[in-house]
Rosetta silent file (secondary structure, phi, psi, omega in degrees, C-alpha in Angstrom):
SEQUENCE: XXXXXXXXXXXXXXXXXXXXXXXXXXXXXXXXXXXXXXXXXXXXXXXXXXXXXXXXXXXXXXXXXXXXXXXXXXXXXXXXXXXXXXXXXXXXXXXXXXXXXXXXXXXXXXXXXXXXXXXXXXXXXXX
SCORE:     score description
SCORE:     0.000 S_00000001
   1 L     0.000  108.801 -157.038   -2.758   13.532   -5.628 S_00000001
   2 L   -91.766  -30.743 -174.586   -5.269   11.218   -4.855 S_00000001
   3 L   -74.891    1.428 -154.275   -2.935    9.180   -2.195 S_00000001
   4 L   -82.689   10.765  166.290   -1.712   12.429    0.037 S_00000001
   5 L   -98.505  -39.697  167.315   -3.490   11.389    3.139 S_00000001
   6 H   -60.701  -76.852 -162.508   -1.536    7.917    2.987 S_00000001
   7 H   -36.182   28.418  167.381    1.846    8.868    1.890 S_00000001
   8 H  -134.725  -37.168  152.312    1.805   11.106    5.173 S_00000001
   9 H   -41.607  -51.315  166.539    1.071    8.665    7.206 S_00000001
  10 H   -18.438  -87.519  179.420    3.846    6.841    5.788 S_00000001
  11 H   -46.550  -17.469  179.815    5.889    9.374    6.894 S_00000001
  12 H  -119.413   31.304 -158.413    4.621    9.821   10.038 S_00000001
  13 L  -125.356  139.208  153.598    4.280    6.689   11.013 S_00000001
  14 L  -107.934   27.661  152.774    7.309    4.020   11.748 S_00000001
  15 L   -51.726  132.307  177.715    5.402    0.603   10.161 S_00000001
  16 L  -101.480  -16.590 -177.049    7.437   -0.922    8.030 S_00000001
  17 L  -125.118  125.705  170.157    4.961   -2.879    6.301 S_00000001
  18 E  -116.038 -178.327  154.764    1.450   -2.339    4.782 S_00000001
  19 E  -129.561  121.191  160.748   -1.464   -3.693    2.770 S_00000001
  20 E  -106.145  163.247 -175.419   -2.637   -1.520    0.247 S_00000001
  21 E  -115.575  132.950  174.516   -5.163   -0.796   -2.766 S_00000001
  22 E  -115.215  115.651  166.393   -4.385   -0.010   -6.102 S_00000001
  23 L   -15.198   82.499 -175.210   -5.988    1.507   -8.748 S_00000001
  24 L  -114.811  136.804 -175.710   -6.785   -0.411  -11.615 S_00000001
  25 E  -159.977  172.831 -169.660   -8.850    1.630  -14.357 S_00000001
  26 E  -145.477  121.078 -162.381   -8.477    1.468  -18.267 S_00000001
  27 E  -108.277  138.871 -170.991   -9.003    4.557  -20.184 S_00000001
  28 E  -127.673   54.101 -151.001  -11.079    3.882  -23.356 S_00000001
  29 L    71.351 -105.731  166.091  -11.547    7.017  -25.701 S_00000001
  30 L   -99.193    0.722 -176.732  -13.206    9.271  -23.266 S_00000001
  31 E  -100.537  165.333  151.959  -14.089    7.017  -20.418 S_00000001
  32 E  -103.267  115.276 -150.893  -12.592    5.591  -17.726 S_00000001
  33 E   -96.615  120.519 -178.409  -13.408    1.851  -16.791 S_00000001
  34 E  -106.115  142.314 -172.106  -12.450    1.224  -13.167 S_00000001
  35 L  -126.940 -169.173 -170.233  -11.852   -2.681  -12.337 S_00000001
  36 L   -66.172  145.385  174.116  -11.315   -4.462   -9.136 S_00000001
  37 L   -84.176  153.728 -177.257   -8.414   -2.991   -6.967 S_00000001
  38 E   -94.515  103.912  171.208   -5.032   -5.021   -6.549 S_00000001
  39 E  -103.881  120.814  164.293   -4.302   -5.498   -2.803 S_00000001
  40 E  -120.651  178.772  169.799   -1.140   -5.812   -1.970 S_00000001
  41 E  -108.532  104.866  175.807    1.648   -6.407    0.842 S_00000001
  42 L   -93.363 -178.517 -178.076    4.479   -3.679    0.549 S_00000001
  43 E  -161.858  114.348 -167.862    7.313   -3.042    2.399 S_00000001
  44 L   -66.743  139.244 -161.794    8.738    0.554    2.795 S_00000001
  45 L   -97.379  161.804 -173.849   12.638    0.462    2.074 S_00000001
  46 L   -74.700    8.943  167.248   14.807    1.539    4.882 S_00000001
  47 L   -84.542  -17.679  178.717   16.081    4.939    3.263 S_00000001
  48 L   -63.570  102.201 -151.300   12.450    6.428    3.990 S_00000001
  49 L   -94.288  134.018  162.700   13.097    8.486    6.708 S_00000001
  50 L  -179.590  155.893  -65.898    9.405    8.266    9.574 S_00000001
  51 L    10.303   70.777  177.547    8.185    9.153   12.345 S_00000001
  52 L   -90.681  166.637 -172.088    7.974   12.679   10.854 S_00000001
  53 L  -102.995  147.477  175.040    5.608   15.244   13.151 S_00000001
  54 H   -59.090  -19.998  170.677    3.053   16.465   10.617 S_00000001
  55 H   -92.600   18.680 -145.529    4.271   19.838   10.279 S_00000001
  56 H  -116.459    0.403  174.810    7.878   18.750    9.774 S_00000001
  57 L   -74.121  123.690  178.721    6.390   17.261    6.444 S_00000001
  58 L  -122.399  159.712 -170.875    7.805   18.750    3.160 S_00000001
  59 L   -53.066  -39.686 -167.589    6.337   18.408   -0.403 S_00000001
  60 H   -66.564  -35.489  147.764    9.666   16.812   -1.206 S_00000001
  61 H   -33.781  -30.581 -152.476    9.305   14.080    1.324 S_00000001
  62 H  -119.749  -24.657  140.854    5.889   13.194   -0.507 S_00000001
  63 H   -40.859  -78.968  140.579    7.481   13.666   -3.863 S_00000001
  64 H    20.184 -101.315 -156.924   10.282   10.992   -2.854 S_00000001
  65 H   -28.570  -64.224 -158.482    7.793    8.762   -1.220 S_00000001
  66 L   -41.619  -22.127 -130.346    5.580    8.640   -4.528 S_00000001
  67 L  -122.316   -3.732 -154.445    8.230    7.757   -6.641 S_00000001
  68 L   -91.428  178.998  175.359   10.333    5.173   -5.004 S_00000001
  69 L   -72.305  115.209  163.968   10.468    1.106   -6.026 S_00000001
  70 L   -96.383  139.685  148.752    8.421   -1.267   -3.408 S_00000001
  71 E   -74.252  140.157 -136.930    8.890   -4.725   -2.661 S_00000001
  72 L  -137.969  132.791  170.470    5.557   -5.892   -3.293 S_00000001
  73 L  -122.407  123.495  167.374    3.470   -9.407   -2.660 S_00000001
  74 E   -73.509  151.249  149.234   -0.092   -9.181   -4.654 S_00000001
  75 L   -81.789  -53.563 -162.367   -3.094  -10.658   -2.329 S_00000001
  76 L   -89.209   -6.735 -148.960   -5.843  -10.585   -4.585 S_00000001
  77 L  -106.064  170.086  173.655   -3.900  -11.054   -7.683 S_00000001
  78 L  -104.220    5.701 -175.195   -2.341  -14.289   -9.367 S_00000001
  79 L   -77.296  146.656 -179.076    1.082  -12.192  -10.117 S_00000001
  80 L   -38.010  154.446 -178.440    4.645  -13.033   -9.583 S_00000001
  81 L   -90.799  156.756 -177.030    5.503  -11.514   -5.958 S_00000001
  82 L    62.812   57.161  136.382    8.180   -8.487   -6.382 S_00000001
  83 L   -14.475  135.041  155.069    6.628   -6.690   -9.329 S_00000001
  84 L  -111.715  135.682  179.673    9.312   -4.119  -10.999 S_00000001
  85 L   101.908   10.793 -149.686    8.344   -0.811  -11.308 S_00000001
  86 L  -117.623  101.380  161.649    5.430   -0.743   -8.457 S_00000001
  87 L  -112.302  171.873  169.683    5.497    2.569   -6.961 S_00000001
  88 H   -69.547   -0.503 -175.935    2.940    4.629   -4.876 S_00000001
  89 H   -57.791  -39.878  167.640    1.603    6.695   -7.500 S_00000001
  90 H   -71.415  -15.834  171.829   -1.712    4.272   -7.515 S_00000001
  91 E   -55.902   85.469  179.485   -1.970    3.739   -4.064 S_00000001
  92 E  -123.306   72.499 -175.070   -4.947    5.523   -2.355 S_00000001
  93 E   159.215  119.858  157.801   -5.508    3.232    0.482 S_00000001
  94 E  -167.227  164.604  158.344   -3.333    1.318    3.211 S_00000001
  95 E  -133.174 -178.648 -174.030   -2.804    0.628    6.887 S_00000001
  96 E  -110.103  131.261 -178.559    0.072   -0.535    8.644 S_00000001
  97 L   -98.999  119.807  179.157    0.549   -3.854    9.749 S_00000001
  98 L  -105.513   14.744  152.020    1.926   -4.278   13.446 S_00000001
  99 L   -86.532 -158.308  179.014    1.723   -7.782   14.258 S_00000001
 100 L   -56.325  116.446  169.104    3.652  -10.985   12.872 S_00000001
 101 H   -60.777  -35.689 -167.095    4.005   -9.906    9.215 S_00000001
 102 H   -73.574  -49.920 -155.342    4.293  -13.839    8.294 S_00000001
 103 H   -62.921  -51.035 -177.758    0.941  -14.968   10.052 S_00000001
 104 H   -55.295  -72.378 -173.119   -0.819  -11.997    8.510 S_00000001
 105 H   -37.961  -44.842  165.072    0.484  -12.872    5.270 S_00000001
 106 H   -62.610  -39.165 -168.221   -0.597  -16.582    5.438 S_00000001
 107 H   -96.442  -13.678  168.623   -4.285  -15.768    6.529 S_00000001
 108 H   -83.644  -76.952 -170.195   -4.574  -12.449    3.470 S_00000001
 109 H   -28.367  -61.423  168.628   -3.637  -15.252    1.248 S_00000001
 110 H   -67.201  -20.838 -161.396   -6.579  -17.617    2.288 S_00000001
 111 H   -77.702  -49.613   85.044   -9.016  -14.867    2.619 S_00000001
 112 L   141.271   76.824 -163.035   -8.884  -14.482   -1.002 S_00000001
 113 L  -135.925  154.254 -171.047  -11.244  -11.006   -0.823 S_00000001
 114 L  -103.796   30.444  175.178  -11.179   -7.951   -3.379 S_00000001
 115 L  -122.710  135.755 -175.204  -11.675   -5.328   -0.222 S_00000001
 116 L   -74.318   -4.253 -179.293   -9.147   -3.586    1.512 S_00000001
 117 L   -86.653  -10.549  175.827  -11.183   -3.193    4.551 S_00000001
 118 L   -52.578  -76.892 -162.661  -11.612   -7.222    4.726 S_00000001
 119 L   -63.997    2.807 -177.491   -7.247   -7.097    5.146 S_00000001
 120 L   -86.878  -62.531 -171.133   -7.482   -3.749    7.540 S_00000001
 121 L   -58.904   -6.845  173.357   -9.856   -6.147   10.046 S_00000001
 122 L   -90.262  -26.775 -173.853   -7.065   -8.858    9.506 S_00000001
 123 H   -82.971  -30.371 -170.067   -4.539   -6.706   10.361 S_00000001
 124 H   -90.479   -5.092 -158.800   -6.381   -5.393   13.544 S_00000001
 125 H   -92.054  -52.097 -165.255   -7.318   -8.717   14.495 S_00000001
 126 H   -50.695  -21.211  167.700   -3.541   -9.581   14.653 S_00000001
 127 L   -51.494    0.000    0.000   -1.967   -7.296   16.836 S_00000001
């Protein structure tokens, strides 16, 4: 589980919204080709029970989390917004955004950058 330091945030956390990085790699006989990551804006659905205290975290909570459907906006990407099928299994990177979700969204759009720490310093600028 490459993502288990987010998905516990998740949970322990009460953000409802993040921008995160996604894997993209292509397996080719024996290699694996890693390509630019896919930043996106998710939005955690309101059955996700958080603000859990970290020891009150159980593998099944993190099991859940991995697996459920997000609504999804790509940043870096040219794809329809609200992907189907876009779960956390690819996810190893996000923070939570706690300002105006819409302003942040308008200004990750123009920034038009393939690093998630570019949208972390957008997110921090906004609070």
């Amino acid at each position: 589980m490459d993502n288990l330091d987010f998905l516990k945030q998740i949970l322990i956390e009460e953000h409802e919204y993040y921008i995160v990085a996604e894997k993209n790699e292509s397996y080719s006989g024996r290699r694996s080709e890693f390509f630019k990551d896919s930043i996106m804006l998710i939005c955690i659905p309101y059955g996700i029970k958080r603000g859990v205290k970290p020891n009150e975290i159980l593998l099944c909570d993190i099991e859940n989390l991995r697996y459920i459907e997000l609504q999804n906006i790509y940043i870096n990407e040219r794809y329809a917004p609200f992907q189907q099928g876009i779960n956390l299994c690819n996810i190893y990177k996000g923070f939570p955004i706690k300002g105006d979700v819409q302003d942040f969204l308008i200004k990750a759009l123009a920034l038009k950058s393939d690093s998630i720490f570019d949208y972390r310093e957008l997110a921090e600028s906004i609070e």
